[in-house]
C-alpha positions as CSV (number, residue, x, y, z in Angstrom):
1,X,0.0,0.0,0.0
2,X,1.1,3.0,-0.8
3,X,1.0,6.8,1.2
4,X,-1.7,8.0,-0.8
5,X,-3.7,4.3,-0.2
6,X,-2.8,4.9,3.4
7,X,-4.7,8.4,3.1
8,X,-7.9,6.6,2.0
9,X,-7.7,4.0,4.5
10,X,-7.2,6.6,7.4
11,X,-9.6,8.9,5.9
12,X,-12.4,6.5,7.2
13,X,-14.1,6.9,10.1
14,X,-13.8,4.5,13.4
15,X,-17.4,2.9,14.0
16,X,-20.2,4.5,15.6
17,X,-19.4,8.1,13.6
18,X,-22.2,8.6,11.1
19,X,-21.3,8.6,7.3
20,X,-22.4,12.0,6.6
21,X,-20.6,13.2,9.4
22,X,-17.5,11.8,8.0
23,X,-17.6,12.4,5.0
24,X,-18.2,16.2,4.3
25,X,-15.9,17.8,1.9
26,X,-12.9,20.4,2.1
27,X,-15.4,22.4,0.2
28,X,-18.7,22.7,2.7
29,X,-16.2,23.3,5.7
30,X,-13.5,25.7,4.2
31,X,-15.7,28.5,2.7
32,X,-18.0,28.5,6.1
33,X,-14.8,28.6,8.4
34,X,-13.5,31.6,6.3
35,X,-16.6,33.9,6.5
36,X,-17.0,32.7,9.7
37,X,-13.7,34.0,10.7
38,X,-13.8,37.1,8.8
39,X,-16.8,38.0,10.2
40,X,-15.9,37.1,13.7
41,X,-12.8,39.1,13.4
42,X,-14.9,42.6,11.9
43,X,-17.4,41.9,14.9
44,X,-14.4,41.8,17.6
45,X,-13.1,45.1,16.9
46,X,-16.1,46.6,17.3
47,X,-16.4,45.4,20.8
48,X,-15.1,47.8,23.8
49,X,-15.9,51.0,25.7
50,X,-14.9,53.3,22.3
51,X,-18.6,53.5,20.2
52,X,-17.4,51.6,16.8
53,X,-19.5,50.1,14.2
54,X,-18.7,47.4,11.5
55,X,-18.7,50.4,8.7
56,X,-16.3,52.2,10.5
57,X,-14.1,49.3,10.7
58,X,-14.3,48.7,6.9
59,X,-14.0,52.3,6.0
60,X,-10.4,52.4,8.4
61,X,-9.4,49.3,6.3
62,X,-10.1,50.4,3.2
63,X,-8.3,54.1,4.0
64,X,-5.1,52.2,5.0
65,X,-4.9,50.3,2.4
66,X,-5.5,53.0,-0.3
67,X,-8.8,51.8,-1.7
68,X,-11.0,54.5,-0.6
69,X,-10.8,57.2,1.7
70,X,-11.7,57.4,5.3
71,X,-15.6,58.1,6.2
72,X,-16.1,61.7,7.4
73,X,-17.8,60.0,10.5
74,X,-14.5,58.6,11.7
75,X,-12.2,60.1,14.0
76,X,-9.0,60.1,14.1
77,X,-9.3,58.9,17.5
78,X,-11.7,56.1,16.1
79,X,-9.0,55.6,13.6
80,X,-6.3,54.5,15.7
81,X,-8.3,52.2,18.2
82,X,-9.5,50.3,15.1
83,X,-6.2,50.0,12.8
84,X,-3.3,50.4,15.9
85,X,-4.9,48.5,18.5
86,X,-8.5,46.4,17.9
87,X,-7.2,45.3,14.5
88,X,-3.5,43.7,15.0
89,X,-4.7,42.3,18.0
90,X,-7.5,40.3,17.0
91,X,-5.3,39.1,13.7
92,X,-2.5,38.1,16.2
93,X,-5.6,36.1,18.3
94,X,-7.0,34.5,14.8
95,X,-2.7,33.8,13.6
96,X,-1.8,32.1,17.3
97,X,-4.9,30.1,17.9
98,X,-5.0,29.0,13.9
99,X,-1.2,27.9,14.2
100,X,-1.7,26.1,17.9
101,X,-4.3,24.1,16.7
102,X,-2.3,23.1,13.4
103,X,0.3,22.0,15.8
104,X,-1.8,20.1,17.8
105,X,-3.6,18.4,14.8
106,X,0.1,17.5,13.6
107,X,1.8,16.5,16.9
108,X,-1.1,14.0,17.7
109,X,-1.4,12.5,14.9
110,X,2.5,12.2,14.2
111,X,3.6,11.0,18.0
112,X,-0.1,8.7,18.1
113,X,-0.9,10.6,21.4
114,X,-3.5,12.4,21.7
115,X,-2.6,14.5,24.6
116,X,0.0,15.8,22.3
117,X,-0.4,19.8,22.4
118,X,2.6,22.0,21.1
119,X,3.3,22.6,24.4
120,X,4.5,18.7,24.7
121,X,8.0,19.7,23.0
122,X,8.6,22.0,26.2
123,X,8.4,24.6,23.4
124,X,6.3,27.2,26.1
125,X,8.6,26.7,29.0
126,X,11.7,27.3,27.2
127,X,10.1,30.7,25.9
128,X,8.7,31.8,29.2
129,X,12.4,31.0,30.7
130,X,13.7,33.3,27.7
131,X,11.0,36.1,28.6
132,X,11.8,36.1,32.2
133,X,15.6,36.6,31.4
134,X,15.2,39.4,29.4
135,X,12.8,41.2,31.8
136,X,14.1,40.3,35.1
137,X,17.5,39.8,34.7
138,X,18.1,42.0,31.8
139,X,19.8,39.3,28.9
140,X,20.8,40.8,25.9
141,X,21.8,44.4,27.7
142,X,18.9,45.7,26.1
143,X,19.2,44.4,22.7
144,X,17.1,41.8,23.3
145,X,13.5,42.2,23.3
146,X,11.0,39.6,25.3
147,X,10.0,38.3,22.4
148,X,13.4,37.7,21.3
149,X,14.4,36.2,24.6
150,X,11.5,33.9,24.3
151,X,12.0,32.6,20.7
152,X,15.2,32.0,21.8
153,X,14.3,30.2,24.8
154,X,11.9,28.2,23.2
155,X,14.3,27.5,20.5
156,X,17.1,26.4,23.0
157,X,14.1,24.2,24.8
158,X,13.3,22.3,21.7
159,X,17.1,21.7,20.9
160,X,17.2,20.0,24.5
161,X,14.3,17.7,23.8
162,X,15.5,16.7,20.5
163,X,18.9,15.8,22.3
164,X,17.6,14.1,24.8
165,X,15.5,12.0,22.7
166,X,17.7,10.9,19.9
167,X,20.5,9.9,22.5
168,X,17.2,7.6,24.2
169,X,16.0,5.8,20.7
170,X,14.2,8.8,18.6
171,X,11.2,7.2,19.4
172,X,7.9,9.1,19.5
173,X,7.5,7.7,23.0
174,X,10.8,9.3,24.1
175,X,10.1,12.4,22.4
176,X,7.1,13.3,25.0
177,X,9.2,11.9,27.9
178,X,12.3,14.3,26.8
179,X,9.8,16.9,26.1
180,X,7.8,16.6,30.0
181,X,11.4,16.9,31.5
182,X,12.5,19.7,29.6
183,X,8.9,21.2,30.8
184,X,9.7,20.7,34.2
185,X,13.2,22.0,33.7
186,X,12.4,24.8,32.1
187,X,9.5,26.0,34.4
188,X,11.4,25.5,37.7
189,X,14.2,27.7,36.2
190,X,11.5,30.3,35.5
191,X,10.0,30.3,38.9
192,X,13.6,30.6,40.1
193,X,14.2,33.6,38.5
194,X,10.9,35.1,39.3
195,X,11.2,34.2,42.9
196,X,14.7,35.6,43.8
197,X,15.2,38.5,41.5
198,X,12.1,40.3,40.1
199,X,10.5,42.9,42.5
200,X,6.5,42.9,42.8
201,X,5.4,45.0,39.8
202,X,7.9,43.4,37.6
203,X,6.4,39.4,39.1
204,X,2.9,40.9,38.4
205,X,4.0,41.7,34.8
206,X,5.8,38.9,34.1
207,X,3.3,36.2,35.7
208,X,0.7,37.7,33.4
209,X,2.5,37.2,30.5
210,X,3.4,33.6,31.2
211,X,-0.9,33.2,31.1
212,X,-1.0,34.3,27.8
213,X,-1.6,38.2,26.7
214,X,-2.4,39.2,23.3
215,X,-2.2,43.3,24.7
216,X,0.5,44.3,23.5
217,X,0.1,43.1,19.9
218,X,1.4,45.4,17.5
219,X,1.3,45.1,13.1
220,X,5.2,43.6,13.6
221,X,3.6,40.5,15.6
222,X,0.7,40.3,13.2
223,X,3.5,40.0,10.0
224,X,5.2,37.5,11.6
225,X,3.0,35.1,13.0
226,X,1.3,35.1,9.8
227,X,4.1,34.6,7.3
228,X,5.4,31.6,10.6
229,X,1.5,29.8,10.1
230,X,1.4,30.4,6.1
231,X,4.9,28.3,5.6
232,X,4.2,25.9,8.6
233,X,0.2,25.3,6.9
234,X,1.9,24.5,4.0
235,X,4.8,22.1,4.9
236,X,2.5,20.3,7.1
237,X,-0.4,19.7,4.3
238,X,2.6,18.9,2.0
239,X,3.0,15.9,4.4
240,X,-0.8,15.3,4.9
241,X,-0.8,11.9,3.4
242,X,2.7,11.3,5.1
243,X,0.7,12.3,8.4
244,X,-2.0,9.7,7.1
245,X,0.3,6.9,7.0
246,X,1.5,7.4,10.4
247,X,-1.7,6.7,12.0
248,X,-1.2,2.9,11.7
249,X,2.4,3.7,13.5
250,X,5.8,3.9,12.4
251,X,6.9,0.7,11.6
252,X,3.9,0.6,8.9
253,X,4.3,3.9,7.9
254,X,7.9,2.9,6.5
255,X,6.8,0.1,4.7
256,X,4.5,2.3,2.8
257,X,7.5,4.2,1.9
258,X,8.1,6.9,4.5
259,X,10.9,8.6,5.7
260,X,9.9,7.9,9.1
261,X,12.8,9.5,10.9
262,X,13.1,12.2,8.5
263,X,9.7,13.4,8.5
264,X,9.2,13.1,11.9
265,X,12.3,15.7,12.3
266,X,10.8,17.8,10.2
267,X,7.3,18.1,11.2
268,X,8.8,18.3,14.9
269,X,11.2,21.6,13.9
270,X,8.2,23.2,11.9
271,X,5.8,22.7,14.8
272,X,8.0,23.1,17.4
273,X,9.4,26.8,15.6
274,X,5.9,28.1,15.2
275,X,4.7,27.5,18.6
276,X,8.0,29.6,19.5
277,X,7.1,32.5,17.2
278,X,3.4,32.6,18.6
279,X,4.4,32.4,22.1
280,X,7.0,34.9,21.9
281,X,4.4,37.5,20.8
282,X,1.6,36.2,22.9
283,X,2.7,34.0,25.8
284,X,1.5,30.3,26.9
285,X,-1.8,29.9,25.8
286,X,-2.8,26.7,26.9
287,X,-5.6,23.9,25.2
288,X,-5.8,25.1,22.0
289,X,-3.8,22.8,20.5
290,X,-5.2,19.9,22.3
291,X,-8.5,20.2,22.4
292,X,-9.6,21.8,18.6
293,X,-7.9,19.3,17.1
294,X,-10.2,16.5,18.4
295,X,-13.2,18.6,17.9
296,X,-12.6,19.5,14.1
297,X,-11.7,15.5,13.7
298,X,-15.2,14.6,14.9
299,X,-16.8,16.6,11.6
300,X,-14.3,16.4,8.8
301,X,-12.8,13.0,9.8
302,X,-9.1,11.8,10.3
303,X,-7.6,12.6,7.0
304,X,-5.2,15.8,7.3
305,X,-5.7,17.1,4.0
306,X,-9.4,18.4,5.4
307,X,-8.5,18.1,9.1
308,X,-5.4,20.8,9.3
309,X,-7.6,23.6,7.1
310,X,-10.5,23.1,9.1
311,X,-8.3,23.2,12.4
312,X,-6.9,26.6,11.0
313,X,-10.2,28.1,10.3
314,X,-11.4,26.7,13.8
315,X,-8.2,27.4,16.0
316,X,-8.3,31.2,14.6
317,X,-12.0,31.6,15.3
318,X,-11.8,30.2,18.5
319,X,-9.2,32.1,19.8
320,X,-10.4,35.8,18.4
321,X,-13.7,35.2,20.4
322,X,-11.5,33.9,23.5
323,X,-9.3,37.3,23.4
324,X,-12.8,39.5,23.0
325,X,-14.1,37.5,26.0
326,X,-10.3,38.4,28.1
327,X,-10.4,41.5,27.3
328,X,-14.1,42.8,28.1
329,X,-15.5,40.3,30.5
330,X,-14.0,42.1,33.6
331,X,-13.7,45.6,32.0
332,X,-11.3,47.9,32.7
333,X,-9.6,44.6,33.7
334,X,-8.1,42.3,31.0
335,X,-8.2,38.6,31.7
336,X,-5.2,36.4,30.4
337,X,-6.2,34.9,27.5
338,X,-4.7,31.5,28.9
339,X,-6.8,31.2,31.4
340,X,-10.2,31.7,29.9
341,X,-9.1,28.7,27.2
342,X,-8.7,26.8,30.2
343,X,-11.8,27.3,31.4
344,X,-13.3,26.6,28.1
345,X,-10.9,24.3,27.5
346,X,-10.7,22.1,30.6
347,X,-14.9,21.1,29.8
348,X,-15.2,20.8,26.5
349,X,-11.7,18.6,26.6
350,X,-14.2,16.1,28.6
351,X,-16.9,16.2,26.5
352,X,-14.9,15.5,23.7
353,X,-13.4,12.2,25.8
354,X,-16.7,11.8,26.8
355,X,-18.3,11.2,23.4
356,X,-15.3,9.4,21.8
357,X,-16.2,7.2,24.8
358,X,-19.5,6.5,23.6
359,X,-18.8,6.2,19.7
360,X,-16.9,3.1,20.5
């Protein structure tokens, strides 16, 4: 059998999911997840204290980019909440929670776990650790921004796993085990830090960031994280029927043909570097990754050609309606976005156990 037979064969539903649930084209699901998301993300920025409508959105869109001219209506104070603030940040919350789900969908399908989440690599520690060196000890001597310090923690965290890993086997096993340790590692160096050289306000600041803050998104962040999800989207569905074959494990994967420690290496650095980019603009933002996946898998069915898309569509969604909930729920106060996806999260990660329970 080869890859692309593999695809087919994966691509079919375990028993007790209806057909037509199964079954549904790329087509029904991927024009309905992008309206959805563009009108989830023209409906975000108009919620907040500032009085802004959706046409006031479009007209500041269309002004910047020089296709029309900015309604007479709209302030220049108007202006700047919609294109400087509202705007980059909701595209940072639709780029971060379209890549963490990707990641999610790709990790659990290639390690066969699936309590894989792209935090599994130790990806999120490592960055935290970075941040925290950077703005408590001062790293870099000021030429080193957080988010710099975090990529390259969470770079440096993923070269540890991969280390650790390859010197037990390379197994996909010892790939989670390296990556919990390095987890472990990483965070207790962290809460060192913290603990015996940051002051109060700078603990405060720090601790809120580790939960995951999408406030100080800026157009940079935006640029980035987007052009990091575009080429990770693209390698991954370039290995979608790769990622097929490993659902029936390794050892059968390479006798349909597969590169299986190649790939594997790969998939791991893709993942594993645009977790880093998104965390290092908007911090650990936890259940994303592992709960969307298994959602999304429910309706298009196992084969990643549909499933990573859909995830996309459904991550970014998610996550722009998670960040409008953070930031306006308590208002003036701003809720990390990490933990309201864990409070959606934690629930809805049972009811997805719950009903894979019963389809068997």
């Amino acid at each position: 059998m080869t890859p692309a037979g593999a695809a087919k064969t994966a691509d079919r539903a375990p028993a007790g999911i209806p057909a037509a649930r199964r079954t549904r084209p790329l087509w029904l699901w991927a024009p309905a997840g992008t309206v959805a998301l563009c009108v989830s993300v023209a409906v975000a920025v108009t919620i907040g204290p500032a009085d802004i409508d959706i046409a006031d959105v479009w007209s500041v869109i269309a002004a910047h980019l020089g296709v029309g001219t900015t309604a007479g209506d709209v302030s220049p104070l108007r202006d700047g909440i919609v294109w400087d603030l509202r705007l980059p940040r909701t595209l940072l919350a639709a780029a971060c929670g379209a890549g963490l789900a990707v990641c999610g969908a790709v990790l659990q399908s290639l390690l066969r776990n699936p309590l894989a989440d792209p935090f599994v690599l130790g990806v999120s520690s490592g960055a935290s650790t970075g941040a925290v060196l950077v703005v408590v000890l001062g790293v870099g001597g000021g030429a080193l921004s957080v988010s710099g310090g975090a990529f390259l923690g969470a770079v440096c965290s993923f070269a540890l796993v991969m280390l650790l890993s390859h010197s037990l086997g390379g197994t996909t096993d010892r790939v989670v085990l390296a990556g919990v340790a390095a987890m472990q590692l990483f965070s207790s160096l962290t809460s060192f830090v913290v603990l015996t050289a940051a002051d109060a306000e700078t603990t405060r600041g720090v601790l809120f960031w580790l939960l995951g803050s999408l406030g100080g998104a800026g157009w940079p962040d935006v640029w980035t994280g987007a052009a990091a999800l575009v080429l990770a989207l693209a390698v991954c569905l370039g290995h979608a029927r790769t990622l097929d074959a490993f659902a029936f494990g390794q050892d059968a994967a390479a006798t349909l043909g597969v590169h299986v420690v190649r790939t594997r290496l790969v998939l791991l650095c893709v993942t594993a570097l645009l977790t880093a980019v998104l965390v290092a603009s908007a911090g650990a933002i936890g259940f994303v990754g592992l709960v969307l996946p298994h959602a999304v898998r429910a309706l298009t069915g196992p084969g990643h050609a549909r499933l990573l898309p859909v995830c996309a569509l459904a991550g970014a969604v998610f996550l722009v309606w998670v960040d409008t909930l953070a930031r306006t729920v308590l208002e003036p106060k701003e809720v990390p976005v990490g933990v309201v996806t864990s409070l959606i999260g934690v629930p809805a990660f049972v009811l997805v156990l719950y009903r894979t329970r019963r389809s068997r």
